[in-house]
VEXMI-892469 format. One record per residue (C-alpha): residue in one letter; y, z, x. Coordinates in steps of 0.05 Angstrom, whole numbers, plus 5000, padded with zeros to 4 digits. Layout:
% VEXMI-892469
AYZX;...
//
This chain:
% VEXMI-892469
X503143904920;X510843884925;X516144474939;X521644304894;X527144704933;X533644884886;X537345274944;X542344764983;X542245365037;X535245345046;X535244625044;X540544685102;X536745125131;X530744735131;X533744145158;X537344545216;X531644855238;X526844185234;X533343735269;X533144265325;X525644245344;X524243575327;X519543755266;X518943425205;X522343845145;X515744055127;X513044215198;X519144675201;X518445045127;X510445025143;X511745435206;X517745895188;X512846095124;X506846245176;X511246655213;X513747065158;X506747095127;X503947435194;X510047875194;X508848145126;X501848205137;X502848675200;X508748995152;X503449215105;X497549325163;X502649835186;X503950135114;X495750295100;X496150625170;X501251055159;X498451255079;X491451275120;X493351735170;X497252135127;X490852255079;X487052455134;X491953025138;X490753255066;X483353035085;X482553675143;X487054145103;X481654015046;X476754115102;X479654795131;X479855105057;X472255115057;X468355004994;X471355244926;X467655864899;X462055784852;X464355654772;X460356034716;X461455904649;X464056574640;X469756414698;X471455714649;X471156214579;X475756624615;X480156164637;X480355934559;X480856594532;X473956544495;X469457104519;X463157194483;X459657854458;X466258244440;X468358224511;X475758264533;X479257934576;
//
């Protein structure tokens, strides 16, 4: 499969880079992508730890509320304004 690459900076770029380490053109794009691929992928490693340990704050303040009181059906109908037997809110 073929790269068809519009950019003449890149192109530069690519030739620099491969003229300077003795790689082929491709050696040289195959590498600079693997490096940027790990970066990103620690980049976003980084990102789910930081959302992770940021849940597991909400996750003990959750925790240190306790459980939520017991719901009747009466608690819901007067939440909705619909008591039954003529009683008022």
């Amino acid at each position: 499969m073929a790269l068809n690459i519009k950019s003449a900076e890149t192109e530069r770029l690519a030739r620099e880079v491969a003229a300077l380490t003795g790689e082929t053109i491709t050696e040289a794009v195959r590498k600079a992508l693997e490096m940027r691929l790990e970066q990103a992928r620690e980049e976003r490693e980084k990102e789910i730890a930081r959302q992770m340990a940021a849940l597991r704050v909400i996750q003990e303040d959750v925790r240190r509320l306790g459980p939520l009181p017991k719901i009747t059906k009466r608690d819901f109908d007067e939440l909705w304004g619909e008591l039954d037997d003529g009683e008022q809110e």
